[in-house]
DOPA-232231 format. One record per residue: residue number from 0; residue in three letters; x, y, z of N, C-alpha, C in turn. Coordinates in steps of 0.2 Angstrom, whole numbers, plus 5000, padded with zeros to 4 digits. Example, Ala and Ser with C-alpha at 12.3 -4.5 7.8 and 13.67 -1.06 7.14 Angstrom:
[node 0 ALA [5066 4972 5039] [5062 4978 5039] [5066 4984 5039]]
[node 1 SER [5064 4989 5035] [5068 4995 5036] [5064 5000 5039]]
END
This chain:
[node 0 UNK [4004 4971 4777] [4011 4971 4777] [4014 4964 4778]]
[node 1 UNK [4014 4961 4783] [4015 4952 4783] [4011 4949 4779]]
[node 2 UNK [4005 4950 4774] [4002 4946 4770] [4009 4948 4764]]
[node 3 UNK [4012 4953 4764] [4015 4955 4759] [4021 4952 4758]]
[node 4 UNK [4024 4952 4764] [4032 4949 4766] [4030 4942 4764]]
[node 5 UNK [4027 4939 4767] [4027 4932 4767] [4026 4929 4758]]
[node 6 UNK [4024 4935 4754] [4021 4932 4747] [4030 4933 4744]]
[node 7 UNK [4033 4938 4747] [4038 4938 4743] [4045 4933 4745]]
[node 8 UNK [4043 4929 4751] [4045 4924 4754] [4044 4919 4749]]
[node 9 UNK [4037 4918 4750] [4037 4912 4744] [4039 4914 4738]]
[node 10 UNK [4037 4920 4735] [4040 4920 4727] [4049 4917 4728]]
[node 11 UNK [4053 4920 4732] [4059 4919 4732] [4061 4911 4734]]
[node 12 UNK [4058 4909 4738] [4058 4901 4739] [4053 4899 4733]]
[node 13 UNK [4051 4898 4730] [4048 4896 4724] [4054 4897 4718]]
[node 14 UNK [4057 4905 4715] [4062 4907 4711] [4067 4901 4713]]
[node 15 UNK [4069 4900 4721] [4076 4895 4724] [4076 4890 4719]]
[node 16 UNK [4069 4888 4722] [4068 4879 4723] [4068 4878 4715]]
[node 17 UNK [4063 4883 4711] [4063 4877 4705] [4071 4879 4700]]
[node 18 UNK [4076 4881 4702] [4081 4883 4701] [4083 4876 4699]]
[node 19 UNK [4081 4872 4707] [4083 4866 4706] [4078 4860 4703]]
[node 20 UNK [4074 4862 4705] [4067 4857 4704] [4061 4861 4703]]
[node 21 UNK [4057 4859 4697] [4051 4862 4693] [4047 4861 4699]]
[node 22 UNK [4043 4864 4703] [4038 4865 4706] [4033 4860 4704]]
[node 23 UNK [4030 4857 4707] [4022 4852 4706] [4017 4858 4703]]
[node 24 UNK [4010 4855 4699] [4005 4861 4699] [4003 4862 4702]]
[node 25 UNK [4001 4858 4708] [3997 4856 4714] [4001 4862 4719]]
[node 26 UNK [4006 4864 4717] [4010 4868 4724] [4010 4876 4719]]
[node 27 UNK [4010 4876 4713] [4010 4882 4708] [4003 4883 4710]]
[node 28 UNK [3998 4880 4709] [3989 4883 4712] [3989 4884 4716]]
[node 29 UNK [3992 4882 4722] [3991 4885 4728] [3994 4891 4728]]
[node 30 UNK [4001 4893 4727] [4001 4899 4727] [3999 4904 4724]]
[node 31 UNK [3995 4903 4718] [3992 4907 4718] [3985 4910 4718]]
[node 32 UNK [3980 4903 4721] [3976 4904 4726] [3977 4907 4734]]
[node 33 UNK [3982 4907 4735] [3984 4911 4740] [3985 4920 4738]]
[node 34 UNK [3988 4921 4733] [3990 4926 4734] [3983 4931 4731]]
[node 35 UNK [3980 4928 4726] [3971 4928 4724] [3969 4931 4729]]
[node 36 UNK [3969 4926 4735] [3961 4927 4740] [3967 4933 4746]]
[node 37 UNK [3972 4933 4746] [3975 4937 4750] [3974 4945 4748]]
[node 38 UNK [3975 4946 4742] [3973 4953 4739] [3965 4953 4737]]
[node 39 UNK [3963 4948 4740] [3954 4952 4742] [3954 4954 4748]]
[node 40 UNK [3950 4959 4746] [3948 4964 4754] [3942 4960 4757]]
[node 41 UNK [3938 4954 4752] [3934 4953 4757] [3937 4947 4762]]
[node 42 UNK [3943 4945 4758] [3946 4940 4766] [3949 4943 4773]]
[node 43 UNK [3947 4951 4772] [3950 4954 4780] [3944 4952 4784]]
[node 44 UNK [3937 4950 4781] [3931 4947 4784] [3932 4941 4789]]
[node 45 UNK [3936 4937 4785] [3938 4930 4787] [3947 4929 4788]]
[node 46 UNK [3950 4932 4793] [3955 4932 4794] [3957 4925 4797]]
[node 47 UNK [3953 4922 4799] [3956 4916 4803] [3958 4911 4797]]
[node 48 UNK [3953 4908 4791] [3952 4907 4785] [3959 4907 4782]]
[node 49 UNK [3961 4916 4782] [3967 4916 4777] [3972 4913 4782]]
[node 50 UNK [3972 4913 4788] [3978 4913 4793] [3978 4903 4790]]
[node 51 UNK [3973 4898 4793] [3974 4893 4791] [3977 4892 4784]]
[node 52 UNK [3977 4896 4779] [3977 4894 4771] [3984 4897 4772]]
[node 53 UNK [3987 4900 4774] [3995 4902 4776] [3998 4897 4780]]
[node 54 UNK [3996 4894 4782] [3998 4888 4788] [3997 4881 4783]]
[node 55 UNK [3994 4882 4779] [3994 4876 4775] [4000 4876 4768]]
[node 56 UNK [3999 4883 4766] [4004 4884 4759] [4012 4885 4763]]
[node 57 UNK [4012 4886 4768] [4020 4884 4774] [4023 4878 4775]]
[node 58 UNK [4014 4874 4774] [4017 4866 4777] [4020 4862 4769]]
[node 59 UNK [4014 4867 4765] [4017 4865 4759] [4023 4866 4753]]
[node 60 UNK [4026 4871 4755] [4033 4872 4755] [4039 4871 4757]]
[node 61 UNK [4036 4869 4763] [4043 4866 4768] [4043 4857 4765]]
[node 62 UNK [4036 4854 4765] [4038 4848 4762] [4040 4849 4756]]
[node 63 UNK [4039 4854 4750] [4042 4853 4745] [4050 4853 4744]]
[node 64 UNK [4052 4860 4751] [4060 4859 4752] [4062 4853 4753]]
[node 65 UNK [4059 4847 4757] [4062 4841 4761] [4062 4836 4754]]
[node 66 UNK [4055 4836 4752] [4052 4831 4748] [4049 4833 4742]]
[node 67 UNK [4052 4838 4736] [4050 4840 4732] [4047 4837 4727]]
[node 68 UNK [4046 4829 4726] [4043 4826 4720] [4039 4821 4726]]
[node 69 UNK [4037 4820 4731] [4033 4816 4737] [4025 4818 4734]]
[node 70 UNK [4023 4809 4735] [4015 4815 4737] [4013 4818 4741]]
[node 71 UNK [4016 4816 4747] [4012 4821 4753] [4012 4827 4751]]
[node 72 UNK [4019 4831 4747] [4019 4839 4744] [4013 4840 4741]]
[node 73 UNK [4010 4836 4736] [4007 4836 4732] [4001 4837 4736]]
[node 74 UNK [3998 4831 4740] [3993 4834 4743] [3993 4839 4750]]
[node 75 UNK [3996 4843 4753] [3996 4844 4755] [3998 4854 4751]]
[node 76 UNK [4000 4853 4745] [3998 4859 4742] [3991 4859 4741]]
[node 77 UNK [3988 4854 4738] [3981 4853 4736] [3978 4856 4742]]
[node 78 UNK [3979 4854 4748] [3974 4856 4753] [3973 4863 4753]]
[node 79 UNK [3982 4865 4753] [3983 4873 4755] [3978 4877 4748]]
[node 80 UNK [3979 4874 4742] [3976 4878 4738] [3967 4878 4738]]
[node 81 UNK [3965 4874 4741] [3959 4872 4743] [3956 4876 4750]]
[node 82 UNK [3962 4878 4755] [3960 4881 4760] [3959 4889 4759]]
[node 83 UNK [3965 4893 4752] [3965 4898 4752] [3957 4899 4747]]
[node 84 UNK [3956 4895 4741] [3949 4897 4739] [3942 4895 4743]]
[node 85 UNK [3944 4892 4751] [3940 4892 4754] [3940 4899 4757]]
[node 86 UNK [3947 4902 4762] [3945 4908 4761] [3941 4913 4757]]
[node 87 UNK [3943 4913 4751] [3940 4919 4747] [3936 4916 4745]]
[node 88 UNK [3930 4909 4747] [3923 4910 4746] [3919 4912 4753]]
[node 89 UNK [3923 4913 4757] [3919 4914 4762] [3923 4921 4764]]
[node 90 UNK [3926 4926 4762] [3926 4932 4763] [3921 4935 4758]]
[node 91 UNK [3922 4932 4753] [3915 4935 4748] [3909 4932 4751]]
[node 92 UNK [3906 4927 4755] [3901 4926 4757] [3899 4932 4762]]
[node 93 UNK [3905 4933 4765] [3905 4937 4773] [3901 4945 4769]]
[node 94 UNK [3904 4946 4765] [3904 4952 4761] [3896 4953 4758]]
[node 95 UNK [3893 4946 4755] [3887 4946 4752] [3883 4946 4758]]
[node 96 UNK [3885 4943 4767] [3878 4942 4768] [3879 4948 4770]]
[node 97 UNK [3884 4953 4775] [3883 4958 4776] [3880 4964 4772]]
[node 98 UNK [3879 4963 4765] [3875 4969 4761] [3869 4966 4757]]
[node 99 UNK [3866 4958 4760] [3861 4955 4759] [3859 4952 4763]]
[node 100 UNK [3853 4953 4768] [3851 4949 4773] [3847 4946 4772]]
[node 101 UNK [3845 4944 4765] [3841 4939 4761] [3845 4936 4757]]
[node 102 UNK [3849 4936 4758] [3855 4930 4753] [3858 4927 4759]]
[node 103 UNK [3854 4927 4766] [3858 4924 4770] [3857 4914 4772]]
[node 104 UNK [3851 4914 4768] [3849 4906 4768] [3855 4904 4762]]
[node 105 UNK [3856 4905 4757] [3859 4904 4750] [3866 4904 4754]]
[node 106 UNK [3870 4910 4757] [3875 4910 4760] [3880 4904 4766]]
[node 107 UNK [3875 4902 4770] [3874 4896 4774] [3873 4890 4770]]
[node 108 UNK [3873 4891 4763] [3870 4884 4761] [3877 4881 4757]]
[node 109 UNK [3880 4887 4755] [3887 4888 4752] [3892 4887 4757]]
[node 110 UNK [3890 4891 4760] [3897 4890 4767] [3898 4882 4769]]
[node 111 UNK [3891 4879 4770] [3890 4873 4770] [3894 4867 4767]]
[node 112 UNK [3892 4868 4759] [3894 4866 4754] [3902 4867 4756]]
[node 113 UNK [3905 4871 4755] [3912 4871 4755] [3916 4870 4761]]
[node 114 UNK [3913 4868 4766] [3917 4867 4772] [3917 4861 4773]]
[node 115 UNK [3909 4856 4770] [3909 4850 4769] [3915 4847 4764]]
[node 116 UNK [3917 4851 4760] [3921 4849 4751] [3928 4850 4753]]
[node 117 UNK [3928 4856 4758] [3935 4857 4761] [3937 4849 4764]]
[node 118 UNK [3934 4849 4769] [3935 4843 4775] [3934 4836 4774]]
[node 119 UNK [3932 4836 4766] [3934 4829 4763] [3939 4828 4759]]
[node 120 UNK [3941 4836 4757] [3949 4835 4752] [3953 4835 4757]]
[node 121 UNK [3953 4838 4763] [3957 4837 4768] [3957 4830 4771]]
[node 122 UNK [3953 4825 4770] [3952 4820 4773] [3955 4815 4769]]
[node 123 UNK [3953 4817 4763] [3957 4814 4757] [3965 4813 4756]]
[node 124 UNK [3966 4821 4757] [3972 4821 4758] [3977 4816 4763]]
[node 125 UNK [3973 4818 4768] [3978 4813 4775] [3976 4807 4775]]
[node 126 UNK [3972 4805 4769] [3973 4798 4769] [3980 4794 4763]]
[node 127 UNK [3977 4799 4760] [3983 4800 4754] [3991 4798 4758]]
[node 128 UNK [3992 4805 4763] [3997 4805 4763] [3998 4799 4770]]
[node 129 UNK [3993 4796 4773] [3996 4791 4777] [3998 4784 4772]]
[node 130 UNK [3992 4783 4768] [3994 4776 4763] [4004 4779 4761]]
[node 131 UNK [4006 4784 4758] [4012 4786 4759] [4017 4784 4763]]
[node 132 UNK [4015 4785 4770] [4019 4785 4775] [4021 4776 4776]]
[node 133 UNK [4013 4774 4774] [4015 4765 4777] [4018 4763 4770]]
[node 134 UNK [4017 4765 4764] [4021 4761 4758] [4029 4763 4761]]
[node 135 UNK [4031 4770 4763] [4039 4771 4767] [4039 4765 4771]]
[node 136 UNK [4036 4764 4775] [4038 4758 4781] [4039 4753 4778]]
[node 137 UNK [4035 4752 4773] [4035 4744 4772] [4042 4742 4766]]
[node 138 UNK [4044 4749 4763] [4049 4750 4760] [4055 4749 4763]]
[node 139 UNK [4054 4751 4770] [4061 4751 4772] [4061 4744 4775]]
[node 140 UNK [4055 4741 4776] [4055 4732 4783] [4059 4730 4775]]
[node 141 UNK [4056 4729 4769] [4058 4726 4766] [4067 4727 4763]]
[node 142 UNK [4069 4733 4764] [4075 4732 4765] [4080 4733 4772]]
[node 143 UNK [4078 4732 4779] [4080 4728 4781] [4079 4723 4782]]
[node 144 UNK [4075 4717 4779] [4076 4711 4780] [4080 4710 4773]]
[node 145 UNK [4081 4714 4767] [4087 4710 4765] [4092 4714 4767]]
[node 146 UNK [4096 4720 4769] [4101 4717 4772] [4103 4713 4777]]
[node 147 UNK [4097 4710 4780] [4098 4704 4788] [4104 4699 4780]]
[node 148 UNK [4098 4699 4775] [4097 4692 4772] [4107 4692 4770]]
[node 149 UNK [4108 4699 4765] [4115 4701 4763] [4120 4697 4771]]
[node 150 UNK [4119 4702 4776] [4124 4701 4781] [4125 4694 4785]]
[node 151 UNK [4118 4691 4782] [4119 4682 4784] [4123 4678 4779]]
[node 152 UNK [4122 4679 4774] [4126 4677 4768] [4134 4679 4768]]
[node 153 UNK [4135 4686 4771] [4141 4687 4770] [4145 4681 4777]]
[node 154 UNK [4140 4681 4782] [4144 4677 4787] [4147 4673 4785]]
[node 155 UNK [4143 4667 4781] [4142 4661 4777] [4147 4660 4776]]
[node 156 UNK [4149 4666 4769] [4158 4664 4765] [4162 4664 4768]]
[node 157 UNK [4161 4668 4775] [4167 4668 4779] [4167 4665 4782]]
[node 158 UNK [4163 4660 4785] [4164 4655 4787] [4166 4650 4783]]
[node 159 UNK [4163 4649 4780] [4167 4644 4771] [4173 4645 4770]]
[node 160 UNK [4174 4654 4770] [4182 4654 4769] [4189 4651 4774]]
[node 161 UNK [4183 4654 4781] [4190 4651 4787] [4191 4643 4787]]
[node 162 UNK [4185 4641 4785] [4185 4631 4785] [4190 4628 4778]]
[node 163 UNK [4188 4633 4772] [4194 4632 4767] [4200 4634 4771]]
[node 164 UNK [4201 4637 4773] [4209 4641 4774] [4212 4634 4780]]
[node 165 UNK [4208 4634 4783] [4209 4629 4791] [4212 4622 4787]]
[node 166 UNK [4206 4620 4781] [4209 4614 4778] [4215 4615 4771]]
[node 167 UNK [4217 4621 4770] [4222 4621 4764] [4228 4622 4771]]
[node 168 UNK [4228 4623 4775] [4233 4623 4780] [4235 4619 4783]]
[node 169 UNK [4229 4614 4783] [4231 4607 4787] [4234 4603 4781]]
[node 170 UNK [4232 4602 4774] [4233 4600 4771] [4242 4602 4769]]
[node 171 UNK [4243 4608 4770] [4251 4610 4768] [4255 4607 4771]]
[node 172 UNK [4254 4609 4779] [4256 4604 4786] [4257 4597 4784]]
[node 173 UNK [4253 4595 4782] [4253 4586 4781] [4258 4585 4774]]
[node 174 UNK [4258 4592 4770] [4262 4588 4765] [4270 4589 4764]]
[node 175 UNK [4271 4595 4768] [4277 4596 4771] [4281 4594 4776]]
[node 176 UNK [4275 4589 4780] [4279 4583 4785] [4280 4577 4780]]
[node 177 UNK [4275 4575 4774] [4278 4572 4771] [4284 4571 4767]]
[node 178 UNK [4284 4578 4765] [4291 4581 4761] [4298 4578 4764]]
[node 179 UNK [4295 4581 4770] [4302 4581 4776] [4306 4573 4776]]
[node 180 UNK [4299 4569 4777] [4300 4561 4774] [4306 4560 4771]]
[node 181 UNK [4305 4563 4764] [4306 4560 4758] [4312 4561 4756]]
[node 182 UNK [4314 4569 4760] [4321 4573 4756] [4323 4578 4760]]
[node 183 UNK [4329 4582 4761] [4332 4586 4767] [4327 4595 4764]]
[node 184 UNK [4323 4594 4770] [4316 4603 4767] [4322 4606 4771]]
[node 185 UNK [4323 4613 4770] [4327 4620 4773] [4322 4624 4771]]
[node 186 UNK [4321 4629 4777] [4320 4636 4774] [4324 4641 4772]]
[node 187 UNK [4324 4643 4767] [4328 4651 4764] [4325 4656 4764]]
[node 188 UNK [4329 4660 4761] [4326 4666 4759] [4322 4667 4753]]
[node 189 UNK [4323 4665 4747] [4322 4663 4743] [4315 4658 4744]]
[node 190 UNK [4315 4653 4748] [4307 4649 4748] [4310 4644 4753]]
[node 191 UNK [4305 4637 4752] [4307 4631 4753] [4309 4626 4748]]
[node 192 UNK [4316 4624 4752] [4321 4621 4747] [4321 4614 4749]]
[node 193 UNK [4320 4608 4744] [4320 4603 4746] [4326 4599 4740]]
[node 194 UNK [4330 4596 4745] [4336 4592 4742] [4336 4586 4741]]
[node 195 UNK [4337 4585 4734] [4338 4576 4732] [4345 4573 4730]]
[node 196 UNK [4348 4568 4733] [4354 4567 4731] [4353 4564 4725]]
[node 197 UNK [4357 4568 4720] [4359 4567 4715] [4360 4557 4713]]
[node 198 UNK [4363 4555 4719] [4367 4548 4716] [4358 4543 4718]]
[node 199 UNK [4354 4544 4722] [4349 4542 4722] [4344 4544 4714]]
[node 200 UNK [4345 4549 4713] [4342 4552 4704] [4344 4548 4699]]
[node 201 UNK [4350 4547 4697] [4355 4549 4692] [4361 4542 4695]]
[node 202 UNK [4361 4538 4688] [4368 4536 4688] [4375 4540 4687]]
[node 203 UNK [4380 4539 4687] [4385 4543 4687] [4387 4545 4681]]
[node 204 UNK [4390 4551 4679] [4388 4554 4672] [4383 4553 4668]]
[node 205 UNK [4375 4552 4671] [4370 4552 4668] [4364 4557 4669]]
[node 206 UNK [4358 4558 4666] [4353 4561 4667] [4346 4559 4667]]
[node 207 UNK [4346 4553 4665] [4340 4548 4666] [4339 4544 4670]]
[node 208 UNK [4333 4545 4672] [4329 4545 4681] [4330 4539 4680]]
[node 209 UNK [4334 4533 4685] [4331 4529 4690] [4327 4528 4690]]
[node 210 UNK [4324 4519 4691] [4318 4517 4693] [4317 4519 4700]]
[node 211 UNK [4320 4518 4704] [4321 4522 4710] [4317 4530 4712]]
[node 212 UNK [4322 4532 4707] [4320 4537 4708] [4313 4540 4707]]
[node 213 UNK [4312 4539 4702] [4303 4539 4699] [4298 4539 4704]]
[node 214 UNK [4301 4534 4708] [4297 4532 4714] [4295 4539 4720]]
[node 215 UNK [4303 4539 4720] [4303 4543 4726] [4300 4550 4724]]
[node 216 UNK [4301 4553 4718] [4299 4559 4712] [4291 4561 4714]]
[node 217 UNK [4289 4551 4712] [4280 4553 4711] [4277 4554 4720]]
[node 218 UNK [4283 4552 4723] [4279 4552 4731] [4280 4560 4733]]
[node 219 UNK [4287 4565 4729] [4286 4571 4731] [4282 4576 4726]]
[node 220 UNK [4281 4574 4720] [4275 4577 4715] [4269 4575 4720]]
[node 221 UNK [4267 4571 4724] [4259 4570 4726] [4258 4574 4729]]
[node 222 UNK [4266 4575 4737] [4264 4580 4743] [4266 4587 4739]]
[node 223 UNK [4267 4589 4735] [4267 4598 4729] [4261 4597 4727]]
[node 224 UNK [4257 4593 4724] [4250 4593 4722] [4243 4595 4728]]
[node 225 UNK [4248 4591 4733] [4242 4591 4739] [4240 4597 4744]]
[node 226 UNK [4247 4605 4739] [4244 4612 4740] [4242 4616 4736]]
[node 227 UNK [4241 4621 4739] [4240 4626 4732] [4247 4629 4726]]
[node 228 UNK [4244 4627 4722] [4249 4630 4718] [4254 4633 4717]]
[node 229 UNK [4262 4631 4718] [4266 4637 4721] [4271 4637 4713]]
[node 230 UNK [4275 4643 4713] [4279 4643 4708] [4287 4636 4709]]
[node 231 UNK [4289 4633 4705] [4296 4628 4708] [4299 4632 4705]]
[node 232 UNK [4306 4630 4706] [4313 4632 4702] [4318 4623 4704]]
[node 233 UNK [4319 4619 4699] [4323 4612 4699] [4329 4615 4699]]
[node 234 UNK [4332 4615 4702] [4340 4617 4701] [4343 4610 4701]]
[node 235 UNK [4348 4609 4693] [4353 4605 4694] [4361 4608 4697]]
[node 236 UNK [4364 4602 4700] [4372 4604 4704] [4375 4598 4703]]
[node 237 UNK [4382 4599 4701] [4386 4592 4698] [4392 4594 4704]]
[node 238 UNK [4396 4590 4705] [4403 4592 4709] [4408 4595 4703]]
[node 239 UNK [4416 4594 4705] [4419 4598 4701] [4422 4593 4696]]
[node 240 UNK [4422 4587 4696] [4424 4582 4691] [4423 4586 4684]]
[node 241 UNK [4426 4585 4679] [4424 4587 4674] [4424 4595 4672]]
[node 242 UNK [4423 4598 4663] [4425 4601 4665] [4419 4608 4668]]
[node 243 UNK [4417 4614 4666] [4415 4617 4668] [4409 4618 4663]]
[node 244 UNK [4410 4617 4659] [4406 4618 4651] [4402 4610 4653]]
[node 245 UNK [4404 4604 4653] [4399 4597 4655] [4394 4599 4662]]
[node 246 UNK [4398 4601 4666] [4396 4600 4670] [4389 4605 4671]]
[node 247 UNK [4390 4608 4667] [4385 4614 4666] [4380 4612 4660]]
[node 248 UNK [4383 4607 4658] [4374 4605 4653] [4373 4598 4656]]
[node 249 UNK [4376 4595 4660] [4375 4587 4664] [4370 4594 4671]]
[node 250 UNK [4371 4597 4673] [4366 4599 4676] [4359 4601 4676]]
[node 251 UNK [4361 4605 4669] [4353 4608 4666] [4349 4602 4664]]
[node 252 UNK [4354 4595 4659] [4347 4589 4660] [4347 4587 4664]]
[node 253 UNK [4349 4586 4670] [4346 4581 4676] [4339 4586 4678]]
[node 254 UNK [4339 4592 4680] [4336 4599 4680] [4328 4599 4674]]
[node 255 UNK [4329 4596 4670] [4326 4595 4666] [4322 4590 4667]]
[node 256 UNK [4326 4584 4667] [4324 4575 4668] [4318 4577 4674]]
[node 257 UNK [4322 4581 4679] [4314 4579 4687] [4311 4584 4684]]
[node 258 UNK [4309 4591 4681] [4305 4596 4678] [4299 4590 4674]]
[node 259 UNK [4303 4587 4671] [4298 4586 4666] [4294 4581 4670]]
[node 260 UNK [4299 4576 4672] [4294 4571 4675] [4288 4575 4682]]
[node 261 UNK [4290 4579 4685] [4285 4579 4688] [4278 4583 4686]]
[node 262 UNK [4280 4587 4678] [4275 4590 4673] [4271 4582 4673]]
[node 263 UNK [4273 4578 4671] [4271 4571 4669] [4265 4571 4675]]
[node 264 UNK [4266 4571 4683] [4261 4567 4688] [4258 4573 4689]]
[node 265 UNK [4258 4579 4684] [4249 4584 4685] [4253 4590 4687]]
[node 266 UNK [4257 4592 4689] [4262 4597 4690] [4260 4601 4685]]
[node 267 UNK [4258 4610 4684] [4257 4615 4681] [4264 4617 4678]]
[node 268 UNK [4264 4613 4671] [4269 4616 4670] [4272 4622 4668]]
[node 269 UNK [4268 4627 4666] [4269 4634 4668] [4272 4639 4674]]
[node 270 UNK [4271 4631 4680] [4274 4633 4685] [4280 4630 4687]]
[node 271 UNK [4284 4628 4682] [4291 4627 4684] [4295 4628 4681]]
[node 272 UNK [4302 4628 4686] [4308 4632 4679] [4313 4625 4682]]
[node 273 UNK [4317 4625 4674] [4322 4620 4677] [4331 4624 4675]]
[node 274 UNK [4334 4625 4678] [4342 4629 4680] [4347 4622 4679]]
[node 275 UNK [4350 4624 4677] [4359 4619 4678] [4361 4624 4681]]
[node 276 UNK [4365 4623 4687] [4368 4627 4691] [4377 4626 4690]]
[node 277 UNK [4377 4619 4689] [4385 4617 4686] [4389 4616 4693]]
[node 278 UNK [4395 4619 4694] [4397 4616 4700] [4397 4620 4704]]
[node 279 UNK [4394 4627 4702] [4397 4634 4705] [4395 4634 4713]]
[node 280 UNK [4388 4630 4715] [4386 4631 4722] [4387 4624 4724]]
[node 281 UNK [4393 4624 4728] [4397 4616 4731] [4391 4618 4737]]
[node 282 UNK [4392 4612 4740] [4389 4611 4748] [4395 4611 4752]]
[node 283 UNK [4397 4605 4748] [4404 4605 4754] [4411 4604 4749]]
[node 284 UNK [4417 4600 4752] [4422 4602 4749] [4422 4597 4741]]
[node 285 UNK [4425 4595 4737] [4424 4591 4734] [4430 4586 4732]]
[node 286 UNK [4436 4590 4736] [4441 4585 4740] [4441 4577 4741]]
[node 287 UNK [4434 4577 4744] [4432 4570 4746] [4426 4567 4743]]
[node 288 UNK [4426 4561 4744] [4419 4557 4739] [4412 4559 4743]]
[node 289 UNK [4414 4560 4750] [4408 4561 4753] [4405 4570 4750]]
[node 290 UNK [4409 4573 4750] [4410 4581 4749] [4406 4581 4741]]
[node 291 UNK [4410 4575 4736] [4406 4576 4729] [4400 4575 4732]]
[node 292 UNK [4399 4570 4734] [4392 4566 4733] [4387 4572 4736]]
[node 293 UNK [4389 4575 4742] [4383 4579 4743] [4382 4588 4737]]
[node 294 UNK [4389 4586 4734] [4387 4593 4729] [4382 4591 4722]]
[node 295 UNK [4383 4584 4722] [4379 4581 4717] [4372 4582 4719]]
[node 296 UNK [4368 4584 4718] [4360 4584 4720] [4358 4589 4714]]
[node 297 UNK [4351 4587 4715] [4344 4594 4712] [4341 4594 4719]]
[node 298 UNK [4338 4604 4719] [4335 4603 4720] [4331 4607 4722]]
[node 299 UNK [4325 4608 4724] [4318 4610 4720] [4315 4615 4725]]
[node 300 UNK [4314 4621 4723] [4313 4627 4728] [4307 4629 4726]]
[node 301 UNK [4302 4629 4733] [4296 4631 4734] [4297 4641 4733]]
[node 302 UNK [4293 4642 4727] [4295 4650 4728] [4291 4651 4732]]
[node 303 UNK [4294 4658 4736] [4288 4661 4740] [4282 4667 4738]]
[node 304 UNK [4277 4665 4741] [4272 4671 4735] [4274 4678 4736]]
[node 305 UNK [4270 4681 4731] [4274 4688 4734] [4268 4692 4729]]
[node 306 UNK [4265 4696 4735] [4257 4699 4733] [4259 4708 4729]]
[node 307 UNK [4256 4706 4725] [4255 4713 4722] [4250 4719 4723]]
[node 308 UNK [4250 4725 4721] [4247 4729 4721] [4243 4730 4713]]
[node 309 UNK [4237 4729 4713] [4233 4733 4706] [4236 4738 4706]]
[node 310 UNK [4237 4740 4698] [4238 4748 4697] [4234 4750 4690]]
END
């Protein structure tokens, strides 16, 4: 009755499994050298026979669950199929010596034979399935030494990356205090806005740069080159003199004049926009000469970056 249970066990865990996965032949022989020598009456002779070949076709089913394409499945069916027709050659032996007492040398000689044949397949097998076990190990040494190798590598950029960033920041610092030198820096909201008097630029109703200026231009193009790339915007501004239509294209070329030239000292020029602003944003009142002269200026706004999202 548990010879029986147990066959129907395996049929339905056989039906499960290759549902998902074809069965090895190595594990399809064994079961059916098992179920062979189980419906022989002469292996009630040798019960302990069939008990190990049940404990073997057990082991080899549960590896098949864990490890269905492994060799250890593979041999370790091979055993169980090897220990179930070692059963049924030794229940029929049991059977032949008991109704032959002259077949008893030829019996022992067989018995022999197969126990000898048994316990080399089985020797075989477990050498099999240790070579197995150490190819595993050496699989895995070899992939933890490369992730050591990965995880040392990854330190590496980050350390590259924090020694760049440390020097693109020192670098900013220094060209910022340079800036500051040069021309009146504010922060806004909008960016960093650096102010050039206009009458240092520009002759009076004109838009061509100064020898002067030039100077001063290429000293604040070197400290913008000396960071990362950022977007400008030149904004020209004129006082109120004049009328509002002049004032508004006497701005856009000064606005132009320092755009271009600092495209001229290596300036990306895809990175810059140049505005006439005209009179409309005074600084101060224009009542007074000092009042023009400070609404007279360009000047050149560091945009701020502004990170997007992938979509």
């Amino acid at each position: 009755m548990k010879t029986r249970q147990f066959l129907i066990l395996v049929t339905i865990a056989a039906f499960v499994t290759g549902c998902a996965i074809k069965a090895p032949n190595e594990l399809v022989n064994a079961r059916a050298a098992y179920q062979l020598a189980s419906e022989d009456p002469a292996v009630k002779l040798v019960p302990a026979e069939l008990h190990k070949a049940h404990e073997a076709l057990d082991a080899a089913e549960q590896s098949f669950r864990m490890q269905p394409l492994s060799f250890k499945t593979r041999d370790l069916a091979y055993v169980a199929q090897r220990k179930a027709e070692l059963a049924g050659a030794l229940g029929a032996m049991a059977v032949d010596k008991a109704s032959k007492d002259d077949a008893n040398a030829d019996f022992l000689k067989k018995q022999t034979e197969l126990l000898q044949q048994g316990k080399q397949d089985l020797s075989d097998a477990e050498q099999r399935a240790a070579e197995a076990q150490a190819a595993m190990a050496a699989g895995k040494a070899s992939k933890d030494k490369a992730d050591a190798a990965l995880q040392k590598q990854q330190e590496e950029l980050l350390k590259q990356g924090k020694q760049a960033l440390s020097e693109s920041e020192s670098r900013t610092a220094a060209a910022m205090a340079e800036l500051a030198k040069l021309a009146a820096v504010k922060e806004e909201a909008r960016g960093l806005v650096i102010t050039l008097s206009g009458s240092v630029l520009f002759r009076s109703t004109e838009s061509n740069l100064l020898p002067s200026a030039r100077l001063k231009l290429s000293q604040v193009a070197k400290a913008l080159l000396a960071v990362p790339a950022r977007n400008l915007i030149v904004e020209g501004h004129t006082d109120s003199r004049g009328t509002k239509s002049y004032n508004q294209g006497l701005s856009q070329r000064r606005a132009d004049a320092v755009r271009n030239y600092l495209v001229t000292k290596g300036y990306p020029v895809r990175r810059i926009q140049a505005r006439g602003m005209g009179e409309g944003h005074a600084l101060a009142s224009n009542a007074s000469p000092e009042g023009r002269a400070n609404n007279r200026r360009v000047e050149i706004v560091i945009e701020r970056e502004v990170l997007t999202s992938n979509r």
